[in-house]
N, C-alpha and C positions, 0 to 999 in steps of 0.2 A: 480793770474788770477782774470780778475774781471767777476762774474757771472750775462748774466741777460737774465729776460725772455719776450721772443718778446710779449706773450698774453698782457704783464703791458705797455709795449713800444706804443705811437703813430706812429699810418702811417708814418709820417714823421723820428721819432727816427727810427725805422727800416727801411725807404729808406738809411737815412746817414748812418749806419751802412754797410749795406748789400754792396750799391755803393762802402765804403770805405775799403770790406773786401775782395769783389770777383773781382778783378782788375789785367789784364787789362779787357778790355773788348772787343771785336770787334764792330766794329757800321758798321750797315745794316741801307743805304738809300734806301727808298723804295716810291715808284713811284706807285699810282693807278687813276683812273680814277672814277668820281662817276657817276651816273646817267642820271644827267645832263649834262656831259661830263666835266663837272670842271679836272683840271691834279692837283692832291694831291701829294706834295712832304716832309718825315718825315723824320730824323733820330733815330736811336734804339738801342740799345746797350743792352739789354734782348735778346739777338739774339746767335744761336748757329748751329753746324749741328747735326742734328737725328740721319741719316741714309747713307749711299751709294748703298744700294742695296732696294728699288731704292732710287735716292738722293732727300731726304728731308732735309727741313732745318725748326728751328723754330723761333718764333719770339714774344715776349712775348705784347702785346701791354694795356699801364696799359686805366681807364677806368677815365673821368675826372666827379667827382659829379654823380659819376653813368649809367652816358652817355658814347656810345663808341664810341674815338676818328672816326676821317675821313678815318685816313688809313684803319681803321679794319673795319669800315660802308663800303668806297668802294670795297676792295676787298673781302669780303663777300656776299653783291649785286651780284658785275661782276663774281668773282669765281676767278682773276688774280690778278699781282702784278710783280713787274720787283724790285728786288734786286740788291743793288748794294753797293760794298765794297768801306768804308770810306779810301782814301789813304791822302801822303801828301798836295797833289794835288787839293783836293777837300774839305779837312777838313773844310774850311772858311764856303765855299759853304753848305755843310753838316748843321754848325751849323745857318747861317741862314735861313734855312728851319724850323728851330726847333720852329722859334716866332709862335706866336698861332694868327691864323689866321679865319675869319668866315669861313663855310662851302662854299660859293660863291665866295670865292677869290682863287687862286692858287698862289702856292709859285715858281712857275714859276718868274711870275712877277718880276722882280726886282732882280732876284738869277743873278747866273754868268753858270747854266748848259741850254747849250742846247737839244732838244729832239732830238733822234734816233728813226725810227721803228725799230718796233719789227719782229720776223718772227712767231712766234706763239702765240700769245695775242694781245690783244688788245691796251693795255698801252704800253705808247713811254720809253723809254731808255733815259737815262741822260749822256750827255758829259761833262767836261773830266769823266770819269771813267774807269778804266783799267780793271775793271769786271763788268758785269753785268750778271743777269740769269733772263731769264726768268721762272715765277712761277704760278701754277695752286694752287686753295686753295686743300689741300686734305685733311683737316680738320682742325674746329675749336673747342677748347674746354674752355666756360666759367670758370674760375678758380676763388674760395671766394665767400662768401656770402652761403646764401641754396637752391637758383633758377639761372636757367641762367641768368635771370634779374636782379637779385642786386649784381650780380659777380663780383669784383675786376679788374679783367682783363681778358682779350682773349688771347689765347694763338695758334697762327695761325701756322698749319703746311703745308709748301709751299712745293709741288712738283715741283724741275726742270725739267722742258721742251727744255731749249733751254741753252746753256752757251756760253758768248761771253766776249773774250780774247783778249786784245795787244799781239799782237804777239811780242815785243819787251821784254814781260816777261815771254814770254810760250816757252821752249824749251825739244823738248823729252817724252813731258807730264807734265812737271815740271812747276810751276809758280814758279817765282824766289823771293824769298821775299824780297832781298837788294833791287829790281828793282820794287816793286809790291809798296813797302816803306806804309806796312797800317800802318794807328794810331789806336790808341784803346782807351777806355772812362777811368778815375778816378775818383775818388770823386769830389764833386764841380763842379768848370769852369773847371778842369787840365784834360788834353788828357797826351798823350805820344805815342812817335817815338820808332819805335823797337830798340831796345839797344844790349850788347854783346850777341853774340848769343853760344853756347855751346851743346857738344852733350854725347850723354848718350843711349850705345845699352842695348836695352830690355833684360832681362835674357832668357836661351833658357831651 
């Protein structure tokens, strides 16, 4: 085993590691609005659920030179944000969101998603996507550093308000995951497609 310790490792040596250890990953596109009414679109893959009673989801979002990204500026402003599940479908799309863009530009522009309204928030919904939820902040918490201000990142815990489904993958209750087909993040450039699937009941 080779031993080492993250306090000695660079930011960066512990991004590559961490990306290349905890994989796959789900990627949450996430859609907010700023101030100005700019439409902000990222993808995330620091993303997970919390809770189901009630459903929370979280969303890790890192901090660039100390500044915090757009996504986490605007949905901490507005209070909202509209999640939405990276499939095969939209993977392209997803990753061109990702260029870094000024704060006055929307990665609208020039994407391949269209907007949907919402029914309870403010921020529009993104097409294709075969899920989307709408999300209220229900808290943030600064994570690194020893003040909120020189924190490492934010850590945004979104409460569902609203959840909207292709019905061509929802049956019984069920989202179907052959039909849902998400991708998920690996290290580097590499995604990957759900592979064999296999099952395993819980002991009683």
């Amino acid at each position: 085993m080779i031993s080492l310790n993250p306090t000695e490792m660079s930011e960066r040596e512990n991004y590559t590691f961490l990306t290349g250890a905890i994989v796959p990953r789900p990627i949450a596109i996430i859609s907010t609005i700023s101030n100005e009414g700019i439409m902000n679109i990222a993808p995330f893959s620091y993303f997970t659920i919390v809770s189901s009673n009630p459903p929370l989801i979280a969303v890790s979002i890192q901090r660039r030179n100390g500044e915090r990204k757009d996504t986490a500026r605007n949905a901490i402003d507005s209070g909202e944000f509209v999640l939405h599940i990276t499939d095969e479908e939209n993977v392209e799309g997803a990753n061109w969101t990702a260029a870094e863009l000024p704060p006055d530009q929307s990665e609208l522009e020039g994407s391949p998603f269209q907007t949907v309204d919402s029914v309870h928030v403010r921020v529009p919904g993104l097409s294709p996507a075969k899920i989307r939820m709408e999300c209220t902040v229900h808290k943030v918490i600064p994570l690194g550093g020893h003040t909120a201000e020189d924190a490492g990142c934010d850590l945004l815990i979104g409460n569902i308000v609203f959840y909207h489904i292709d019905e061509a993958i929802y049956k019984d209750g069920t989202i179907s995951t052959e039909l849902l087909k998400p991708v998920s993040r690996l290290a580097g450039h590499n995604f990957m497609k759900i592979g064999e699937q296999f099952i395993l009941e819980r002991p009683k």
